[in-house]
C-alpha positions in Angstrom: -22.8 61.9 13.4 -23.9 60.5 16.6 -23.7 56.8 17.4 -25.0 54.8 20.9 -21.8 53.4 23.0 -24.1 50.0 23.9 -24.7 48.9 20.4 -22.4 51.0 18.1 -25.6 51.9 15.7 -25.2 55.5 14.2 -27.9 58.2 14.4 -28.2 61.8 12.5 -26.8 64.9 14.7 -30.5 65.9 15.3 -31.4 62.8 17.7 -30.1 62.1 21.4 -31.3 58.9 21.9 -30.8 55.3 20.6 -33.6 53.9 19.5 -32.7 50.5 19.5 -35.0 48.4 22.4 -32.1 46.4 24.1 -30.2 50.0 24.6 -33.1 51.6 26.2 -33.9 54.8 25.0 -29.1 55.8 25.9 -27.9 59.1 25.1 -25.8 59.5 22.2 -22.6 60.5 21.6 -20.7 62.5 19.0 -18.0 60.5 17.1 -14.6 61.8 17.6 -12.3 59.5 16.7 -12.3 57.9 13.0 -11.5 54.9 14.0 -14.4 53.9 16.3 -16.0 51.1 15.8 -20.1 51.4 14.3 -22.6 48.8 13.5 -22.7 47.6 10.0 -25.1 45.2 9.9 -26.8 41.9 12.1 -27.0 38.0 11.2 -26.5 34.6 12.2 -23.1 32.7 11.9 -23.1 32.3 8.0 -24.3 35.5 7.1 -21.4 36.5 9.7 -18.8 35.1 7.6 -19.9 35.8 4.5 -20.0 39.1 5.3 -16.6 39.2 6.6 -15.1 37.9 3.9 -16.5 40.4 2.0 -15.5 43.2 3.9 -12.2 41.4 4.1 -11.9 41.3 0.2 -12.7 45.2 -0.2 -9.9 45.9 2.2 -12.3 46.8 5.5 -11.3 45.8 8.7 -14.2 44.3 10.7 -15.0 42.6 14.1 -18.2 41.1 15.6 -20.1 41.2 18.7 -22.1 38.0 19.9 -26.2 38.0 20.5 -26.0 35.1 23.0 -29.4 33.3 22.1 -28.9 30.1 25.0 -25.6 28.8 25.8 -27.3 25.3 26.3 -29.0 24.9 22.9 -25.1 25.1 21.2 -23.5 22.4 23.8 -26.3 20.0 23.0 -26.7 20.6 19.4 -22.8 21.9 18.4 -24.8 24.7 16.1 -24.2 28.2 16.9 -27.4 30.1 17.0 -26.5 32.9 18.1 -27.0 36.4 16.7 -24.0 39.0 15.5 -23.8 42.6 14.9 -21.0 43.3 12.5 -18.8 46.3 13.5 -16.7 48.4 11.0 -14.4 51.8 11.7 -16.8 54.7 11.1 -13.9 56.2 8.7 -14.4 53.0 6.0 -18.3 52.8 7.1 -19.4 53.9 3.4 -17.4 51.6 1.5 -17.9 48.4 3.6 -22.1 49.4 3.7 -21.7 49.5 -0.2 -20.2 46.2 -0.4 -22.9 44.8 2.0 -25.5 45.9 -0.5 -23.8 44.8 -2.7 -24.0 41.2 -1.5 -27.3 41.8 -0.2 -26.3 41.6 3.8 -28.5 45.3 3.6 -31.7 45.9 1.9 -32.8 49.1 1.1 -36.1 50.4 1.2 -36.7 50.7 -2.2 -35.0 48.2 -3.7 -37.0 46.4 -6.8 -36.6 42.6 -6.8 -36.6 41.6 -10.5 -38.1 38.2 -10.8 -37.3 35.5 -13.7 -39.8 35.5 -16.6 -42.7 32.9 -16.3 -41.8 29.8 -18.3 -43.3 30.1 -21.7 -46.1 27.6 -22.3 -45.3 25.1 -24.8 -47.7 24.8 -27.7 -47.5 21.0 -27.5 -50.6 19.3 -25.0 -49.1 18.4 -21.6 -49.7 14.8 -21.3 -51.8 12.6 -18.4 -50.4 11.3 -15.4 -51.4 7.9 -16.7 -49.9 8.3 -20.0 -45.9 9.7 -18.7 -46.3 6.6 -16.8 -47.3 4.4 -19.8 -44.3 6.2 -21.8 -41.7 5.6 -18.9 -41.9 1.9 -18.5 -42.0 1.4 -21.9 -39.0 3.3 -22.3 -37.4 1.1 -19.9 -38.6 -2.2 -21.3 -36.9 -1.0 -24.9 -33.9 -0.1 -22.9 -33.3 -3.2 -21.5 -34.5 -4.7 -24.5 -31.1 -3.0 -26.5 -28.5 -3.7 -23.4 -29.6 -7.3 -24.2 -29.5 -6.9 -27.8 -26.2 -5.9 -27.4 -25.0 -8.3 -25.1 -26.1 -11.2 -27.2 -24.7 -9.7 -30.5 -21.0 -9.1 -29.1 -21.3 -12.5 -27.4 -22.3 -14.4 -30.9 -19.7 -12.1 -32.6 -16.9 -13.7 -30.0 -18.0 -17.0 -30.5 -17.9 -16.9 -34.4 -14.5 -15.3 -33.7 -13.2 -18.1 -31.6 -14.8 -20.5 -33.6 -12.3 -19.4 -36.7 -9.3 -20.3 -34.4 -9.6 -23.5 -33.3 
């Protein structure tokens, strides 16, 4: 495997060079060493974390590199916007790119989306606009019609009781 020193993505042994625009058409390099840190994935601040902690749960060790989108924008709002590119030791880089499918940090290509049924159409008529408004305010007009009812009865109910004891 080959990988781009800039921005750590990995290429096949057939291409020399990256193809990533910020990088600018840089020669690879072979990977050597096992431990050398490749791109995993990209995302904002969240997505960062949540990622992380993933990793960080399956027993991968990984760091991040900043996108710096504009210093200025975070000191006036105090939200980071910036971009990250999450960076994982080419030895574990199978396992931690599983896991990140698995929370869906990585789509793949071919991935089906399976979408929730359509509601099922119940076989009773949907009623008017006018009419749910009808049926709500009388529904709170009986309401309030019972929390009286109530009200009144236990207050009768204490007054026959304290009429017995005096």
């Amino acid at each position: 495997m080959k990988y781009c020193t800039k921005c750590k993505r990995m290429y096949n042994d057939s291409e020399s060079n990256c193809s990533n625009e910020e990088c600018k058409k840089r020669a690879l390099e072979s990977i050597e060493d096992e431990a050398t840190s490749v791109y995993l994935c990209s995302g904002d601040v969240i997505e960062r974390d949540r990622v992380q902690a993933a990793l960080s749960d399956g027993g991968v060790p990984s760091v991040y590199t900043r996108h710096m989108v504009s210093a200025n924008s975070q000191l006036i709002t105090g939200m980071d916007f910036d971009g990250f590119d999450i960076l994982v030791p080419y030895e574990l880089y199978e396992k931690a790119y599983d896991i990140a499918v698995g929370i869906g940090a990585i789509k793949l290509d071919n991935e089906v989306i399976i979408e929730d049924e359509p509601p099922v159409e119940s076989e009773e008529p949907q009623m008017s606009r006018a009419k749910r408004t009808t049926v709500r305010i009388i529904s709170a007009i009986i309401l309030i019609v019972i929390f009286a009812g109530v009200i009144y009865g236990t207050d009768y109910i204490v007054n026959l009781i304290k009429s017995l004891f005096k």
